[in-house]
C-alpha positions as CSV (number, residue, x, y, z in Angstrom):
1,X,-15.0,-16.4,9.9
2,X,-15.4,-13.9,7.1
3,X,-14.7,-10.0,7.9
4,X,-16.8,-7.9,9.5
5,X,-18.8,-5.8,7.1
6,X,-19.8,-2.3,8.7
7,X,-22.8,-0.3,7.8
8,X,-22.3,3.2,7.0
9,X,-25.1,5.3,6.9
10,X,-25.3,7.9,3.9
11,X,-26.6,10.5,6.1
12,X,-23.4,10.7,8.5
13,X,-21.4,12.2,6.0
14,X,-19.7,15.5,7.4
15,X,-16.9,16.3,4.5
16,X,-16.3,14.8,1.2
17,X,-13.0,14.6,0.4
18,X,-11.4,15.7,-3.0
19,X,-8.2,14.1,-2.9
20,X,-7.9,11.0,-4.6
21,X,-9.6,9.7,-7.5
22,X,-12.9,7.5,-5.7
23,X,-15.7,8.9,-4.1
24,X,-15.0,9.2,-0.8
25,X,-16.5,11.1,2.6
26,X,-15.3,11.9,6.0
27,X,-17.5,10.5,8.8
28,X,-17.8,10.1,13.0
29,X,-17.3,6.7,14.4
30,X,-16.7,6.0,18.3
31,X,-15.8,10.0,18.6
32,X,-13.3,8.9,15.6
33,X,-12.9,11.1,12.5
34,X,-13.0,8.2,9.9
35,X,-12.9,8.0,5.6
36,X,-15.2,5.8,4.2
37,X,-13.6,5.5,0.6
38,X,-16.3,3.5,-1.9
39,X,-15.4,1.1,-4.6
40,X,-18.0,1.3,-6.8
41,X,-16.3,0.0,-10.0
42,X,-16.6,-3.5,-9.0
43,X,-12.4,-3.9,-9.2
44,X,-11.6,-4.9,-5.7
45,X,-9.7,-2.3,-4.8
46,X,-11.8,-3.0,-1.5
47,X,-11.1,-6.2,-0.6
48,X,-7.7,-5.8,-2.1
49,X,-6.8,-3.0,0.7
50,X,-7.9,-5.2,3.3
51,X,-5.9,-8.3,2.3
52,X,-2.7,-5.7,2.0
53,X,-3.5,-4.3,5.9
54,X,-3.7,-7.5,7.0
55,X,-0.5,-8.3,5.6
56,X,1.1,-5.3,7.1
57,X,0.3,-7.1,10.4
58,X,2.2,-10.2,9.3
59,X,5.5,-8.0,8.6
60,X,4.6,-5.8,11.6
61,X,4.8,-2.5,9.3
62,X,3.1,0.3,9.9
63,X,0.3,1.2,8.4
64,X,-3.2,3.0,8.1
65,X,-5.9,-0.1,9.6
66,X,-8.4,-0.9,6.7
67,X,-11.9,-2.9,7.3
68,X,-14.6,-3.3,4.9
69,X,-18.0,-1.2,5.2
70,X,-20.5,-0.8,3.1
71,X,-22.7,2.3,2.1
72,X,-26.2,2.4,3.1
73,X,-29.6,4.5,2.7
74,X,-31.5,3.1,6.1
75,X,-32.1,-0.4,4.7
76,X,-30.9,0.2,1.2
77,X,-27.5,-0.9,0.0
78,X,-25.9,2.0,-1.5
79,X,-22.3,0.8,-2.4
80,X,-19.0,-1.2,-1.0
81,X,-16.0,0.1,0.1
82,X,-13.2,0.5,3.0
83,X,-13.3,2.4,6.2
84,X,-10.3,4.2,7.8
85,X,-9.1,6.2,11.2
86,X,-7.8,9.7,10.1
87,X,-4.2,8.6,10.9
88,X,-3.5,12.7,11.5
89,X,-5.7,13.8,13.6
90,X,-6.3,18.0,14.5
91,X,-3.5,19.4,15.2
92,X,-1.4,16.7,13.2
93,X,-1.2,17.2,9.9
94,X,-0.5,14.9,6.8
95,X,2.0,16.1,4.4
96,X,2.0,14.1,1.2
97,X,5.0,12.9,-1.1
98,X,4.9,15.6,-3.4
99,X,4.8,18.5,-1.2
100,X,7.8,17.0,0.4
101,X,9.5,16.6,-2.7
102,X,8.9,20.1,-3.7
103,X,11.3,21.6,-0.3
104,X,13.9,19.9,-1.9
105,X,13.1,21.6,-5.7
106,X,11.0,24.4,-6.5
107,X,10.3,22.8,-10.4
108,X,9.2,19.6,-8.7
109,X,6.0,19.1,-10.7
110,X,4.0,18.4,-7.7
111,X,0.7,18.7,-9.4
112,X,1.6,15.5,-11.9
113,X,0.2,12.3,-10.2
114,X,1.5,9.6,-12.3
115,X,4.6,9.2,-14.4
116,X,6.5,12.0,-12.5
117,X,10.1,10.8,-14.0
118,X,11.5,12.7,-11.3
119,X,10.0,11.0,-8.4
120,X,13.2,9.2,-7.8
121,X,14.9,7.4,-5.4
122,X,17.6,9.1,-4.9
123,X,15.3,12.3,-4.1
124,X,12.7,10.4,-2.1
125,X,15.5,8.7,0.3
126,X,17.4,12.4,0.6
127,X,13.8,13.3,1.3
128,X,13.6,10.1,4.1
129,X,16.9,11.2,5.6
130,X,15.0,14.5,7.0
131,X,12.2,12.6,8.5
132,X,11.7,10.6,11.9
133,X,10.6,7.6,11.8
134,X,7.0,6.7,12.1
135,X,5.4,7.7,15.8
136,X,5.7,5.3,18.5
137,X,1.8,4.2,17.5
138,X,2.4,2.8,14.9
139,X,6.1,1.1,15.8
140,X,4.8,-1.6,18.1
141,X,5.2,-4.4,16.0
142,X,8.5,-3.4,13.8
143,X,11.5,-5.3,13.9
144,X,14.1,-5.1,16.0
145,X,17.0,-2.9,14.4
146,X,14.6,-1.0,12.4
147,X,15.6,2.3,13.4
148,X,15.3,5.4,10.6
149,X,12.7,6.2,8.1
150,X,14.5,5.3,5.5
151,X,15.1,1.3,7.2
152,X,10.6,1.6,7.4
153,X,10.3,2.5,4.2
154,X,12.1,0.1,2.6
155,X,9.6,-2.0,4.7
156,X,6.9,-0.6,2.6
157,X,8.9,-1.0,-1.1
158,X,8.9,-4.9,-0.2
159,X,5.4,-4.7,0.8
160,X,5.0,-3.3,-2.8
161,X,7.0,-5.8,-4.8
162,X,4.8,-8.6,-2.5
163,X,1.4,-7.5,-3.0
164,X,2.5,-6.2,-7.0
165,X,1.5,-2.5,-6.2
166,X,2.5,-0.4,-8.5
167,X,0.4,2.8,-6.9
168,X,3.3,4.5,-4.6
169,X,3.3,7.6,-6.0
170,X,4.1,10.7,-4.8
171,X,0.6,11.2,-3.0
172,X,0.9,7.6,-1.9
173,X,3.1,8.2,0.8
174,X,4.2,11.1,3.6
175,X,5.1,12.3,6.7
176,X,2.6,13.4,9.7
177,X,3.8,16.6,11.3
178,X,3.2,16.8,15.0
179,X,1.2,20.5,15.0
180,X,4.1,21.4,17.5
181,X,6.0,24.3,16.1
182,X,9.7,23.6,14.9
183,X,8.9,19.8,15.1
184,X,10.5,17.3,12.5
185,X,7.7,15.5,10.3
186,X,7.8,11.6,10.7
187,X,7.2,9.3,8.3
188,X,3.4,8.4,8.0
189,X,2.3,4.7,8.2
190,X,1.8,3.0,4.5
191,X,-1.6,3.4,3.4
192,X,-3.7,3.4,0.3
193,X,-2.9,0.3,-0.8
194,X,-6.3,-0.6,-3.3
195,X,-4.4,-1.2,-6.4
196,X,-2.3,-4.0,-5.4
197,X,-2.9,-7.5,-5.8
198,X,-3.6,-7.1,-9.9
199,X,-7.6,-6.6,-8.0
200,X,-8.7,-5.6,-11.4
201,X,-8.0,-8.6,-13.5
202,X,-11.0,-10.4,-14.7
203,X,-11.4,-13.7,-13.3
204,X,-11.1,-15.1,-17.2
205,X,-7.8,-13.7,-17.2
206,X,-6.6,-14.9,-13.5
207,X,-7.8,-18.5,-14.6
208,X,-5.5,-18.6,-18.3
209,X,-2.8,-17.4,-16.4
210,X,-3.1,-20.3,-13.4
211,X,-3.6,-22.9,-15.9
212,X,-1.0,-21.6,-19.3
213,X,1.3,-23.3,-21.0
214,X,2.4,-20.5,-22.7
215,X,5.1,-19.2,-20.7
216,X,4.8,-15.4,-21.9
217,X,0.7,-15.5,-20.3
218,X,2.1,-17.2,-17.1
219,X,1.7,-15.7,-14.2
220,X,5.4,-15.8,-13.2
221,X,6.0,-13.7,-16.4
222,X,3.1,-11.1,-15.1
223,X,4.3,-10.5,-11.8
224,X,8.0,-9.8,-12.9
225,X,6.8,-7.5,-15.3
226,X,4.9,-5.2,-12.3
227,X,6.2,-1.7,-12.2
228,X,6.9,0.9,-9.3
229,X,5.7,4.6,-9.3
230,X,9.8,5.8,-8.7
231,X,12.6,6.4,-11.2
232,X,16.0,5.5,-11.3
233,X,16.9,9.1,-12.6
234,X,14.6,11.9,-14.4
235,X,16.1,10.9,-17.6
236,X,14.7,7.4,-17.3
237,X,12.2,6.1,-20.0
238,X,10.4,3.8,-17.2
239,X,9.8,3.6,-13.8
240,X,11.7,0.9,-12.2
241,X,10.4,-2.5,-12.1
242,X,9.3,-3.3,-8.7
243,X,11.6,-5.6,-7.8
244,X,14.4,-3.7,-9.0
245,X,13.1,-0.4,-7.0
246,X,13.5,-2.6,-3.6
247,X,16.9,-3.5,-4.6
248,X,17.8,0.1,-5.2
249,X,16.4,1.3,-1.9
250,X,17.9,-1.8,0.1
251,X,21.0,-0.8,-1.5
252,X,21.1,2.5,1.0
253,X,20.4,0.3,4.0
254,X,21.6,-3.7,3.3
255,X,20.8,-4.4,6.7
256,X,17.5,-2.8,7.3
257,X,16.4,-4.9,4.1
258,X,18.0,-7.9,5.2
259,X,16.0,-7.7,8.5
260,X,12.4,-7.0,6.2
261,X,13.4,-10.2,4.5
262,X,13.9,-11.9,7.2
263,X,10.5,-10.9,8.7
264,X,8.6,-12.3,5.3
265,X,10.6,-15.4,5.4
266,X,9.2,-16.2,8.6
267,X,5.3,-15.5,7.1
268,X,3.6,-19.0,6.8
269,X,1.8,-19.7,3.7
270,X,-1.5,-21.0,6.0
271,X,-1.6,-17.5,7.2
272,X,-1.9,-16.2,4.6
273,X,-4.4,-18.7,3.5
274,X,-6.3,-17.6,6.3
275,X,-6.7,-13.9,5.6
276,X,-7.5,-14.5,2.1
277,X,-10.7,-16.9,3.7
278,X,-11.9,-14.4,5.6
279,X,-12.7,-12.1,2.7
280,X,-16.6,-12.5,2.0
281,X,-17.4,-15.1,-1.2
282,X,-19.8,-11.2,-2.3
283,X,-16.2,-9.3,-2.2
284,X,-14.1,-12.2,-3.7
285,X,-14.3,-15.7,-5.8
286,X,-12.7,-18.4,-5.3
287,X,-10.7,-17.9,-8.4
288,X,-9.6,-14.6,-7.3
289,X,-8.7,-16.6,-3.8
290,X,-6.5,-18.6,-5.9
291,X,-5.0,-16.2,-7.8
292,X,-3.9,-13.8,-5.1
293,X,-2.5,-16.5,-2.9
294,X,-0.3,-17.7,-6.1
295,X,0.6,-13.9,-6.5
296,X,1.8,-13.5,-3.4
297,X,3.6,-17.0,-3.2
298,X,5.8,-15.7,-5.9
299,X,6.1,-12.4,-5.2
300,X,7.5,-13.6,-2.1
301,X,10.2,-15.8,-3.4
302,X,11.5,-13.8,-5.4
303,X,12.0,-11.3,-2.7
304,X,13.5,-13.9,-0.7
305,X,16.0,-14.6,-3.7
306,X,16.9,-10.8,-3.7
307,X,20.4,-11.1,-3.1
308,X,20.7,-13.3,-6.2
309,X,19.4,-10.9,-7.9
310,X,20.9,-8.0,-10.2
């Protein structure tokens, strides 16, 4: 049964929000404060953050719960997109990667969105190390022996190298602070998660790549050449590769990233299967299907090869 596609109407908009680079507005929904965040660029960054949610539930990480809407004008389709809950509700507040970042040094160059060399992570797990975990709310499904925020985070780097998202940057993550004066920040569930799952490729591109001979347009070769948003050091020329960044932040916890591993080993490839056929044939084709679940197939085993691995 495909996913539910919610109606938003246009004139329920209370607060556009800035942040971010998609047109997106704050709304009410079941005395909710919710975001409806469009995709009107046809790339599937829509459908792309609801297969990611939905894998979230399959590893049992937290994260922000994504289901697709659509924008309406009465009986006139306006434009696709996601909705959200606000996951920091008054008097929580979100504090974002960045800002975090910048406690620890005043130069931080906070306002940089991409290529910040010095979004590292030695600085984000020093950063980690100062926050609590995630609230109770969103713990309910987390492994057993997944303790710190550090061991969830390194949760959501292998969600990163499985669904090839190379979009964590420094406003792609934070912590929720409680309201409560004196309080320590926890971390905040994953969320924004649109720009995984190579969503933008044409489906020209996805089909060459399925059906190459040429090993160097495969699509093996593409997903080991997917990139992270953190550095190994501010004098590094390139972020790390996404593989390489889980290795690095496993390396601070072995064990909380040999119990994430062990939690995708046990993901069946049929359910998988099944989340990618309950996107709607409008959002997705059936070469996109294909693609993603071939993605994700590899991505996966090469995670689950990680201790081969440099």
């Amino acid at each position: 049964m495909p996913f539910p596609i919610h109606r938003i109407e246009r004139n329920s908009a209370q607060l556009v929000e800035a942040l971010g680079s998609k047109p997106k507005f704050w709304f009410r929904r079941d005395n909710q404060r919710c975001l409806f965040k469009a995709e009107d660029r046809g790339t599937g960054e829509d459908w792309a953050e609801v297969i990611a949610c939905h894998l979230c539930r399959l590893l049992g990480l937290p994260h922000v719960e994504y289901e697709l809407a659509i924008e309406v004008d009465g009986e006139t389709l306006l434009r696709p997109g996601v909705i959200c809950a606000n996951m920091s509700p008054f008097p929580k507040a979100l504090i974002l990667g960045n800002q975090l970042l910048l406690t620890l040094d005043a130069s931080y160059p906070h306002a940089q969105r991409f290529k910040v060399k010095q979004h590292t992570v030695d600085g984000v797990c020093e950063i980690l190390g100062l926050l609590e975990p995630p609230q109770l709310e969103w713990m309910s499904d987390v492994p057993p022996g997944i303790a710190t925020a550090i061991d969830v985070f390194i949760g959501y780097v292998l969600l990163d190298t499985w669904i090839a998202n190379q979009d964590r940057h420094h406003e792609n993550w934070g912590a929720i602070w409680s309201g409560e004066e004196g309080s320590v920040p926890s971390l905040a569930p994953s969320f924004d998660h649109g720009a995984g799952l190579a969503r933008n490729l044409l489906d020209s591109e996805r089909k060459t790549r399925l059906t190459t001979k040429d090993r160097n347009r495969s699509l093996a070769k593409f997903v080991a050449k997917g990139r992270s948003a953190f550095y190994s050091s501010p004098s590094s020329s390139k972020p790390l590769l996404l593989l390489d960044a889980f290795h690095q932040f496993a390396a601070r916890r072995p064990l909380a990233a040999e119990i994430w591993i062990d939690r995708l080993r046990s993901v069946v490839c049929d359910s998988v299967s099944d989340i990618l056929d309950q996107v709607p044939s409008e959002r997705m084709s059936s070469i996109g299907r294909q693609f993603t679940f071939e993605l994700l197939e590899l991505n996966r085993q090469r995670l689950l090869n990680w201790e081969d691995s440099p």
